[in-house]
C-alpha positions as CSV (number, residue, x, y, z in Angstrom):
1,X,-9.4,-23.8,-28.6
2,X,-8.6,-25.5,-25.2
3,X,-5.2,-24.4,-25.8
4,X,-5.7,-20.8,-26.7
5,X,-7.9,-20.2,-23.6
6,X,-5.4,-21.6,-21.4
7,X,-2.8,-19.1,-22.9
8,X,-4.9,-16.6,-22.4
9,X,-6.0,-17.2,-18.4
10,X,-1.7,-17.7,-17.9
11,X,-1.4,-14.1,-20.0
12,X,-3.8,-12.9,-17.5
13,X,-2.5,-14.3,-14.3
14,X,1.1,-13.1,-15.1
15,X,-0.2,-9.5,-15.6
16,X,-2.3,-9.8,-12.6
17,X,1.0,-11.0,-10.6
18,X,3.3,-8.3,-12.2
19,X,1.0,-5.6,-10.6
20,X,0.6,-7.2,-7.4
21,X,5.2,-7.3,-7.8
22,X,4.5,-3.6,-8.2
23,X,2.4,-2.7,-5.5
24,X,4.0,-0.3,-2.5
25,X,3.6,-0.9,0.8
26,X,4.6,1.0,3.9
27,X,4.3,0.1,7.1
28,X,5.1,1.8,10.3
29,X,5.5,-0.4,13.5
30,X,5.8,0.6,16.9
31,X,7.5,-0.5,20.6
32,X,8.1,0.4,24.1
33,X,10.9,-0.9,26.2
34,X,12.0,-3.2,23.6
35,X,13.9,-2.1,20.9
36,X,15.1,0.8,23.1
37,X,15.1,0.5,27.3
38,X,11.7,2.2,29.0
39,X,11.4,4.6,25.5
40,X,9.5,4.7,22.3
41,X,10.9,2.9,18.8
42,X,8.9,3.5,15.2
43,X,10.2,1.4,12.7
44,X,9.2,1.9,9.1
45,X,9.1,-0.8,6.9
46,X,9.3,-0.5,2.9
47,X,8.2,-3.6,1.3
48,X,8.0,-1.7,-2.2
49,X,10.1,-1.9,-5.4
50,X,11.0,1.7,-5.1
51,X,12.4,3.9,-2.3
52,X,10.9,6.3,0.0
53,X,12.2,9.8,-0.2
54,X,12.0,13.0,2.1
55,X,10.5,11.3,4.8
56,X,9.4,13.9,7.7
57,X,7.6,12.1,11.0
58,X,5.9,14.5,12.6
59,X,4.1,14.7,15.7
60,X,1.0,16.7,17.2
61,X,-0.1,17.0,20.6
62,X,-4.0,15.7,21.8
63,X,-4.3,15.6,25.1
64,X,-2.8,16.2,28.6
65,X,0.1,17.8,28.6
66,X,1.4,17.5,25.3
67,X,-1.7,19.4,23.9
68,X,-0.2,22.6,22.2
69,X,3.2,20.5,21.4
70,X,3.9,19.6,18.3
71,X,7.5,19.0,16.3
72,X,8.7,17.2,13.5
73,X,12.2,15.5,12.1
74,X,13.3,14.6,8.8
75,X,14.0,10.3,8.5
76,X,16.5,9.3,5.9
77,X,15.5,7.9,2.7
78,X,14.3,4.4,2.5
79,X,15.9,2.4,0.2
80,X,13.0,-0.5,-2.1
81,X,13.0,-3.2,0.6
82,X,14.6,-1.7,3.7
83,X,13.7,-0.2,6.9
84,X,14.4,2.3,9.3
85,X,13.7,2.9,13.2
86,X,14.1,5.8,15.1
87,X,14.2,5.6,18.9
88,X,12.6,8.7,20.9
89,X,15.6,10.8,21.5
90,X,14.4,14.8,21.9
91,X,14.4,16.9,25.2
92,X,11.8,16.8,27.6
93,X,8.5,18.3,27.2
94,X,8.5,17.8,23.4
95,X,6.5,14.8,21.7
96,X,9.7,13.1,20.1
97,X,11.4,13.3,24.5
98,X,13.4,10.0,25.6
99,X,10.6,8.0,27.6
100,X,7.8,9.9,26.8
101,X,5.6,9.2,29.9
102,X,8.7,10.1,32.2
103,X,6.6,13.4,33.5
104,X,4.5,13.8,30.2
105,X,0.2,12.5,30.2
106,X,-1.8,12.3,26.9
107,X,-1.7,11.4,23.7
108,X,0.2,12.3,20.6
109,X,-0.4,11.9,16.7
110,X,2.5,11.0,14.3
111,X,2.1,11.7,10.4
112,X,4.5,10.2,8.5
113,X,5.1,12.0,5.1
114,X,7.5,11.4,1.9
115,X,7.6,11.2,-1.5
116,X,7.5,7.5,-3.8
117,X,8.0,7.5,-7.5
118,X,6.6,11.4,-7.5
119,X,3.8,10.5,-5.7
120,X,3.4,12.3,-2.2
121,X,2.3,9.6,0.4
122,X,1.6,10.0,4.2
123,X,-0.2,8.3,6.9
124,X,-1.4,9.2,10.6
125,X,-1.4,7.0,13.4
126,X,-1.3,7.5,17.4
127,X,-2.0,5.4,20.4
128,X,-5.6,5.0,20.1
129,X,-6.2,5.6,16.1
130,X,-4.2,2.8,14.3
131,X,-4.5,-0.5,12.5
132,X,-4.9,-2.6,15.1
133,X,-8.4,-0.6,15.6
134,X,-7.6,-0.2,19.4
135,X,-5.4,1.1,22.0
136,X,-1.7,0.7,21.7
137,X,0.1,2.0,25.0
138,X,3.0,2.8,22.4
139,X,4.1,6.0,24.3
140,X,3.9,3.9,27.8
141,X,0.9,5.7,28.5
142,X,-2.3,4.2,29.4
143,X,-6.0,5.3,27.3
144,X,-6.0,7.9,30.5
145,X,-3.1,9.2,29.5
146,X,-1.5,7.9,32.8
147,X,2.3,6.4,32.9
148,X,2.3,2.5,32.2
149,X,5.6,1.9,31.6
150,X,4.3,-1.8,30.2
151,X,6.4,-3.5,27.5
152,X,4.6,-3.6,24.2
153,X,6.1,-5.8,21.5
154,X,5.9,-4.3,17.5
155,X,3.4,-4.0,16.4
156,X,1.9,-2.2,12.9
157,X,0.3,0.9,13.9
158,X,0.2,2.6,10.8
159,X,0.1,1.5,6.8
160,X,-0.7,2.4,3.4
161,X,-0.3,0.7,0.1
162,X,0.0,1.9,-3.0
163,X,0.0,0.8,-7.0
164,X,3.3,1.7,-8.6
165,X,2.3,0.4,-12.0
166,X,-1.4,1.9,-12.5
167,X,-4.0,-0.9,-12.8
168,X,-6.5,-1.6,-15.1
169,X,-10.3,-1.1,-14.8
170,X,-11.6,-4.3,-13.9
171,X,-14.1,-3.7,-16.7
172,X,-11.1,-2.8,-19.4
173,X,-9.7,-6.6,-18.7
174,X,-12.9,-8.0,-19.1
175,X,-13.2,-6.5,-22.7
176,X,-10.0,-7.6,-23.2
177,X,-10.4,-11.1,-22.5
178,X,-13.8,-11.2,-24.9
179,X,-12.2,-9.2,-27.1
180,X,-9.2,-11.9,-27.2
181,X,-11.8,-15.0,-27.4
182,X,-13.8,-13.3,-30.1
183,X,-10.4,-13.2,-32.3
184,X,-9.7,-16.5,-30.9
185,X,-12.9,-17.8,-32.1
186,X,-13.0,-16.2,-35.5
187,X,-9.2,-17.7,-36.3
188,X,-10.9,-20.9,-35.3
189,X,-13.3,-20.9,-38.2
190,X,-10.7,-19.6,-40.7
């Protein structure tokens, strides 16, 4: 009986750990003045078994000046496992500009959107709504929305996960497993 039961906790533990293999996660970091010279640098990082397709990153304005702006860009496709970064690069005045606090003030908000396995997927992140659950001076901009110009190191601003492989009820495996000791147990008196 010994034996069956610990056949039955490995059974369980390898399907526990070949949903946690298929589990997506996305992650979008963010610099200034590191990856790129005095300018802003997402990168997005797919730690998934499946890629990421028709990304867009878009971004709206909140405050200061770039209140009113909004724009977006379409990212390439994300192969399972890779990453992608994308420096600032647009014209002035527009929330995607080359060193966005060279004569910009405020805040902007990025949504990252794209399809995995079917499944539409997105996530919204900006300077002072993120994971680190305080301000990020990502844009060189300071909480005022005044120019910083201070070097911030990557860091995770934005991330969501996701269960390629749908997982059970946590009250399914638990019939399961009595359902498996009660055939275990009548095989033992036969």
């Amino acid at each position: 009986m010994k034996k069956q039961i610990k056949q039955l906790v490995a059974t369980g533990t390898l399907l526990l750990s070949v949903l946690a293999a298929n589990a997506q996660s996305v992650s979008v970091f963010a610099d200034y003045s590191v990856t790129s010279g005095d300018n802003t640098t997402f990168r997005i990082v797919n730690s998934g078994a499946t890629s990421l397709t028709g990304l867009q990153l878009m971004g709206f304005g909140q405050t200061g000046n770039f209140t009113g702006l909004s724009g977006s860009i379409a990212l390439p496709d994300i192969a399972a496992f890779g990453s992608y970064s994308y420096s600032f690069n647009g014209a002035n005045g527009t929330v995607f500009q080359f060193d966005p606090d060279e004569g910009m003030r405020g805040a902007v908000a990025y949504t990252l959107t794209g399809t995995e396995n079917g499944t539409a997927v997105g996530i919204t992140f900006s300077p002072s709504s993120n994971d680190t659950a305080g301000f990020v001076p990502f844009l060189g901009n300071d909480a005022a929305g005044a120019e910083t110009d201070l070097t911030v190191a990557s860091i995770q601003v934005g991330s969501f996960n996701l269960n390629v492989t749908p997982s059970p009820e946590p009250s399914t495996l638990a019939l399961a497993g009595l359902g498996s000791l009660s055939l275990l147990a009548l095989r033992k008196r036969k």
